[in-house]
PAZAPA-4460 file (N, C-alpha, C; in steps of 0.05 Angstrom, whole numbers, plus 32768, in hexadecimal, padded with zeros to 4 digits):
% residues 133
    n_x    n_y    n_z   ca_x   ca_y   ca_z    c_x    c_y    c_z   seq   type   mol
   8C7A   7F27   87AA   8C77   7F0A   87AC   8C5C   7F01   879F     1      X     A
   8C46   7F0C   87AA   8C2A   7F0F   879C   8C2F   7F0E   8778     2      X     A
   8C3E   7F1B   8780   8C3F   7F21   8757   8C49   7F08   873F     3      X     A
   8C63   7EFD   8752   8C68   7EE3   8744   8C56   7ED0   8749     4      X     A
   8C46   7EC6   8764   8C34   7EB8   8767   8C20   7EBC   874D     5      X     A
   8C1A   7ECF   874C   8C03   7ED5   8735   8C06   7EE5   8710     6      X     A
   8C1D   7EDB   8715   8C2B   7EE4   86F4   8C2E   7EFF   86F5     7      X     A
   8C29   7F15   8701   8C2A   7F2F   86FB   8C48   7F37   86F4     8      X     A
   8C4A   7F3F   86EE   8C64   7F58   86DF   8C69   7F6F   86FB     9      X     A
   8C7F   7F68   86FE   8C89   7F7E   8713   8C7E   7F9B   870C    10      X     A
   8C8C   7FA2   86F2   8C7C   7FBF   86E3   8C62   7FC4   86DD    11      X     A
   8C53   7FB2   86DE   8C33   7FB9   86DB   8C29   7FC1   86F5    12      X     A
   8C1F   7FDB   86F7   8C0E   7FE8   870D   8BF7   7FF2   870C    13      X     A
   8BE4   7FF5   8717   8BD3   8000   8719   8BD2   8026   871C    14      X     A
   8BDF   8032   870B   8BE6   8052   8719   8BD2   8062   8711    15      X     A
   8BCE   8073   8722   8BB7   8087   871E   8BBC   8098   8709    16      X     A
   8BB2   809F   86F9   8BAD   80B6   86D8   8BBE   80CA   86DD    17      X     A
   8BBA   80D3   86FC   8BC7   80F0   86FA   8BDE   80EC   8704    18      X     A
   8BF3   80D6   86FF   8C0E   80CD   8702   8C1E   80C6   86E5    19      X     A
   8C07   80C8   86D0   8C12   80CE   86BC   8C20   80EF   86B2    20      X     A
   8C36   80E8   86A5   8C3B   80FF   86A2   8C2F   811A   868E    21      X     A
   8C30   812E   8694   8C23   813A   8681   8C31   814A   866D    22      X     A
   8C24   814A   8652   8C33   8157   8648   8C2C   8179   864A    23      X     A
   8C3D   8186   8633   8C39   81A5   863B   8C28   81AF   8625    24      X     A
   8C20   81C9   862B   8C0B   81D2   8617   8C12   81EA   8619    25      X     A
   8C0B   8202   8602   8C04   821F   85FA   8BEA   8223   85FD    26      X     A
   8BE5   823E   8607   8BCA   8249   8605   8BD9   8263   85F8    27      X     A
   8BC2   826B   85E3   8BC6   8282   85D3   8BAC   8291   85D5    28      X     A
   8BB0   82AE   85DE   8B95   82BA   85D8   8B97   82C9   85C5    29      X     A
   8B88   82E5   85C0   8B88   82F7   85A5   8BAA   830D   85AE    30      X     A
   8BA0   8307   85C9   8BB3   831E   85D8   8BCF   8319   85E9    31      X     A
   8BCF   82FE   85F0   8BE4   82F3   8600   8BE8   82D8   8604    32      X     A
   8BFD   82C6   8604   8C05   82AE   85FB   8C0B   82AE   861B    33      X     A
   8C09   8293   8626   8C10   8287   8635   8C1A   8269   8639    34      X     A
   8C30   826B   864B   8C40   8254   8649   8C33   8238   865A    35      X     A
   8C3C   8224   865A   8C35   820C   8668   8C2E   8210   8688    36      X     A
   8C46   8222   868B   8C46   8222   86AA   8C2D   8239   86B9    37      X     A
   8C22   8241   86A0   8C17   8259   86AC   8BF9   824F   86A6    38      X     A
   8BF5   8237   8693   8BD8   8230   8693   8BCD   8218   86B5    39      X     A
   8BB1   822F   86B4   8BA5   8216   86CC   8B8A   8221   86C5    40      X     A
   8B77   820F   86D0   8B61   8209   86CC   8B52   8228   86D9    41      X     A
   8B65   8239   86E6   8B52   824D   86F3   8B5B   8266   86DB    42      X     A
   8B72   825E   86CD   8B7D   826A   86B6   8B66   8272   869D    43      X     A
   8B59   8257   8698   8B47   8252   8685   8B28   8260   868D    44      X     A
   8B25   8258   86A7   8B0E   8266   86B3   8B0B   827D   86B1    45      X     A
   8B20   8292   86B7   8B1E   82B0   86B6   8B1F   82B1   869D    46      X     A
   8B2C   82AD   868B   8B2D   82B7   8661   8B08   82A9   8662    47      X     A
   8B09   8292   8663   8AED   8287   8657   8ACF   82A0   8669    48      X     A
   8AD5   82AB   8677   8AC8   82BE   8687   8AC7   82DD   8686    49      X     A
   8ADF   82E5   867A   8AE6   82FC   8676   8ADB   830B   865D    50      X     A
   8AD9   8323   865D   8ACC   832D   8642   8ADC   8322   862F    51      X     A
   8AD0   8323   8617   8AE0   8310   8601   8AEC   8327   85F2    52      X     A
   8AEB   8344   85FC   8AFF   8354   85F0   8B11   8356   8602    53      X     A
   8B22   833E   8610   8B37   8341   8621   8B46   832F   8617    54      X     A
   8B3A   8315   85FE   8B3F   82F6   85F8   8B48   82EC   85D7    55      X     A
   8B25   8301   85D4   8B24   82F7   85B3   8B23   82DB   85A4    56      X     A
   8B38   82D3   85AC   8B34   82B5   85A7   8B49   82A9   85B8    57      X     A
   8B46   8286   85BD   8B5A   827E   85D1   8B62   825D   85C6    58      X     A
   8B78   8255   85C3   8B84   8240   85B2   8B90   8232   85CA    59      X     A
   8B8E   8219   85D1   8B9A   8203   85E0   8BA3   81F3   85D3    60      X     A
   8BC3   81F4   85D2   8BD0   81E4   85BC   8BE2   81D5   85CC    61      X     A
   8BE0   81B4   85C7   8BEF   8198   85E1   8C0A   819F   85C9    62      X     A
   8C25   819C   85DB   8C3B   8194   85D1   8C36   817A   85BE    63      X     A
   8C29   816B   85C9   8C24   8150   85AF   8C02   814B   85A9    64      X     A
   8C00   8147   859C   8BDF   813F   858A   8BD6   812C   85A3    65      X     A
   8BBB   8133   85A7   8BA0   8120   85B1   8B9D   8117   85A9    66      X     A
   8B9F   8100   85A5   8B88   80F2   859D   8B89   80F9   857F    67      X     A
   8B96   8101   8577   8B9B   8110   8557   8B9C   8129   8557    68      X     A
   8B95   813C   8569   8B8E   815C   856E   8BA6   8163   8575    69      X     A
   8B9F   817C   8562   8BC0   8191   8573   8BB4   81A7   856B    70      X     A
   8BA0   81B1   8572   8B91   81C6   858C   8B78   81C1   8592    71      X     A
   8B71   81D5   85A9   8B59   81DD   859D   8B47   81FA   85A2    72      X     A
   8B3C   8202   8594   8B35   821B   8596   8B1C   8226   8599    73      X     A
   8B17   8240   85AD   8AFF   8250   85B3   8B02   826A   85A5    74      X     A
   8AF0   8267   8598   8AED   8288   858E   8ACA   8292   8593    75      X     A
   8ACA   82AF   8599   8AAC   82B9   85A3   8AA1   82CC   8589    76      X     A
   8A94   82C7   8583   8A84   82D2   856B   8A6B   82DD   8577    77      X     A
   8A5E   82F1   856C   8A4F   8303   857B   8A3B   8301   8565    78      X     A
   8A42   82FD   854D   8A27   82F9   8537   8A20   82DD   853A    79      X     A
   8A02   82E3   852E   89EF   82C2   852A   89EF   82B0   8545    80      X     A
   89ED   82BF   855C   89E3   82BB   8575   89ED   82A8   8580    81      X     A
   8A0A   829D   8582   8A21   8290   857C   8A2E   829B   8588    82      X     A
   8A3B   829B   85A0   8A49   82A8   85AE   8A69   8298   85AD    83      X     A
   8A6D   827F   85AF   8A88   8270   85AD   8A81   8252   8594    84      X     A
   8A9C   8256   8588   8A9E   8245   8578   8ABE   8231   8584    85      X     A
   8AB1   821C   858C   8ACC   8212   8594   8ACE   81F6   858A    86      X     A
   8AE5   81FE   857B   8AF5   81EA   8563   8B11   81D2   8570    87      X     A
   8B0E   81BF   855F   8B25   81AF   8561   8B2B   81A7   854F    88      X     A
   8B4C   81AD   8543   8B5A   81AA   8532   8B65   818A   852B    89      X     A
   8B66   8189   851A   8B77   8163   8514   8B83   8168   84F9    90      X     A
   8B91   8177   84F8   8BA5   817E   84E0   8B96   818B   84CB    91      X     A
   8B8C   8182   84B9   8B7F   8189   84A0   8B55   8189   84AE    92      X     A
   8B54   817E   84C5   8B3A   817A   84C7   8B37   8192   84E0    93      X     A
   8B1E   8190   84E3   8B12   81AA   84F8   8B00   81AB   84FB    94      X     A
   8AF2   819E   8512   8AD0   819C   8525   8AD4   81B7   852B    95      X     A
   8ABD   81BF   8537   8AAE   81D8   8539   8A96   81D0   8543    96      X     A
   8A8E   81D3   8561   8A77   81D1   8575   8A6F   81F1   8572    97      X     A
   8A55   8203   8574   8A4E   821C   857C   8A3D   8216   8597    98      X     A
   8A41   8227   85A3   8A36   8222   85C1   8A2E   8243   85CC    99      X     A
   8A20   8243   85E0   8A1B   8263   85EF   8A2B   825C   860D   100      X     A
   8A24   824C   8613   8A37   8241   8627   8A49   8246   8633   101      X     A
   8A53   8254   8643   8A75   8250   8648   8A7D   8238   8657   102      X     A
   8A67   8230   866A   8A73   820F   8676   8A7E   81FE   866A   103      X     A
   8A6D   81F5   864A   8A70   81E7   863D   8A8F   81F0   862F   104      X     A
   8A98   8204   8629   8AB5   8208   8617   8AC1   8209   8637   105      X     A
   8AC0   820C   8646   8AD8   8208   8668   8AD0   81E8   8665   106      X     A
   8AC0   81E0   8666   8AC3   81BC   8669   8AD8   81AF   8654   107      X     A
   8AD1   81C0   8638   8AE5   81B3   861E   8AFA   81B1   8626   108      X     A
   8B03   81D1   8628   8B22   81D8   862C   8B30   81CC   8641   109      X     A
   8B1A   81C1   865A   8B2B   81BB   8672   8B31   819E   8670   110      X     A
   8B1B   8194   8667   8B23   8175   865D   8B3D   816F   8643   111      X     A
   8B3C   8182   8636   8B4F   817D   861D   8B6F   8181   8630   112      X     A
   8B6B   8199   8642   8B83   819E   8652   8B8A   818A   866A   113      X     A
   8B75   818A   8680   8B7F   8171   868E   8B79   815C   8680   114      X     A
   8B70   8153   867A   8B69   8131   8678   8B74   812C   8654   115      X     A
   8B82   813F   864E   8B8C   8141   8631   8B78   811E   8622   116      X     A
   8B62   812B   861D   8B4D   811C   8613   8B3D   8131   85FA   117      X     A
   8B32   812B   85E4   8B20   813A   85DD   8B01   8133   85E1   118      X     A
   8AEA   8143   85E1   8ADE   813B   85E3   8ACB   8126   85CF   119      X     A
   8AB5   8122   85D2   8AA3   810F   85BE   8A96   8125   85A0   120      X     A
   8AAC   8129   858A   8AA3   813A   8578   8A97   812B   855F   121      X     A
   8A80   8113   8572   8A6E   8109   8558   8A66   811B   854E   122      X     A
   8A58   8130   8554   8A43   813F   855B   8A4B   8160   8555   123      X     A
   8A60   815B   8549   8A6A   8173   8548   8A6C   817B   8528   124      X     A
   8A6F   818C   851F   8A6B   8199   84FF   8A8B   8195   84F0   125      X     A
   8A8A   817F   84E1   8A9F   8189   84D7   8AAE   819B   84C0   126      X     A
   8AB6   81B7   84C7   8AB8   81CE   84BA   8AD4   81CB   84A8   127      X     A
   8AE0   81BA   84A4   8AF9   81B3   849A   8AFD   81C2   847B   128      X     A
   8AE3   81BB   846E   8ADB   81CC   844B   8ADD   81E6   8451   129      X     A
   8AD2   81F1   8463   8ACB   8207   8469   8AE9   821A   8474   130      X     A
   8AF6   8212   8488   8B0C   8213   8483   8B21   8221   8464   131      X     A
   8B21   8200   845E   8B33   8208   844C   8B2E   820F   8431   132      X     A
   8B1B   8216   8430   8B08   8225   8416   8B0B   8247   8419   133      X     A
***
């Protein structure tokens, strides 16, 4: 009744974020692929924690593009004091953050996975030449 009083649209609501639906994603490591149902945030915690000869590298790929993204990726490099290089893909393009961090690549990945957001890659290198050179 409120609603016609005040012009509102029966279908306009106020619904909370996490009532949106989600879509599904791949995680790929060096060693074992995992499905939608099998990623969770305590999933990511143990690989992002684990020796990185259990990992190698780890790919979070959304059934549909972020924001333009369709993945994104950690890899651990042991030369030039650089321990993770974690990238996000946009087809032909590819940021590249280096970090020592592991909070910082579990904050990426978990935000790219729940909140299917990327993060702020002003600031980030873009290795795209480098790539495909």
């Amino acid at each position: 009744m409120l609603g016609k009083l005040f012009g509102k649209k029966k279908n306009q609501s106020n619904a909370p974020k996490d009532s949106i639906q989600k879509q599904s994603f791949s995680l790929q490591t060096e060693y074992k692929e995992y499905t939608n149902e099998e990623i969770n945030a305590l999933l990511l915690t143990e690989i992002i924690n684990s020796d990185i000869d259990t990992w190698g590298f780890m790919v979070l790929a959304p059934a549909n593009p972020i924001e333009g993204s369709i993945f994104m990726q950690v890899t651990q490099v042991n030369d030039e004091g650089f321990p993770f290089f974690i990238e996000i893909g946009f087809g032909s393009k590819l940021h590249r953050l280096i970090t020592k961090d592991k909070n910082i690549v579990l904050q990426h990945m978990t935000t790219y996975w729940q909140e299917m957001r990327i993060p702020d890659i002003s600031l980030w290198e873009d290795v795209s030449d480098i790539i495909q050179n």
